[in-house]
N, C-alpha and C positions, 0 to 999 in steps of 0.2 A: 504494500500500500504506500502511495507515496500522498504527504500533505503538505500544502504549502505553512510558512512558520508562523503567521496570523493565524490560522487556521489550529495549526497546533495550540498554543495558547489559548486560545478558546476551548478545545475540545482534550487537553492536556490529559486530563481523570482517562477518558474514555481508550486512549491513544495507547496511555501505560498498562491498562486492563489488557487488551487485543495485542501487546508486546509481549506481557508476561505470560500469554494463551500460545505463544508460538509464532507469533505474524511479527514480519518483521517489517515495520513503519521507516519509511527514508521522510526526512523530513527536508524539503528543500526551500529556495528563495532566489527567485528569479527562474525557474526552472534550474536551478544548480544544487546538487546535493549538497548538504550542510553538516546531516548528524543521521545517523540508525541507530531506532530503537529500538531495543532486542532485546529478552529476558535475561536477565541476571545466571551466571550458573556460580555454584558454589567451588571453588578449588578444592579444596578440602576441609575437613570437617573440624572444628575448633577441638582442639584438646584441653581437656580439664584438669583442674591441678597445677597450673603453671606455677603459680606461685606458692603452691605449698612448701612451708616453712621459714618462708621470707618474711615473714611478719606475724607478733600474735597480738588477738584481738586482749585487750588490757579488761581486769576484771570490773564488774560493774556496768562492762559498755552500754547493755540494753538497761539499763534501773533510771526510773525515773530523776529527774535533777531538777529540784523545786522553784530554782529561779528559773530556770526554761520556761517548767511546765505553768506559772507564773505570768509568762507572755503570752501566752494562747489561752490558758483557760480563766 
């Protein structure tokens, strides 16, 4: 699908929907290509644990702290 770039901003939502389905949108101006929209693919899969042991959480961290809690309630 090729759309001109007024076009695209106007229809931006619609455009990224129909990219991430498979279709692959040339978005031009002037009749000259500009940019392809194209689904996202992932490289690889994030790994967990990176930072374990690099840092620990100090005691208390979740416990309420009454001047805070003082601002908000």
């Amino acid at each position: 699908m090729t759309v001109n770039i007024t076009e695209a901003k106007a229809t931006f939502s619609e455009l990224v929907a129909r990219a991430s389905s498979g279709e692959r949108v040339v978005i031009v101006k002037n009749n000259l290509p500009l940019a392809d929209l194209v689904p996202h693919t992932i490289e690889k899969p994030r790994e967990l644990g990176l930072a374990k042991g690099l840092f620990t959480v100090p005691e208390g961290f979740d416990e309420s702290d009454p001047e805070t809690a003082g601002i908000f309630y």
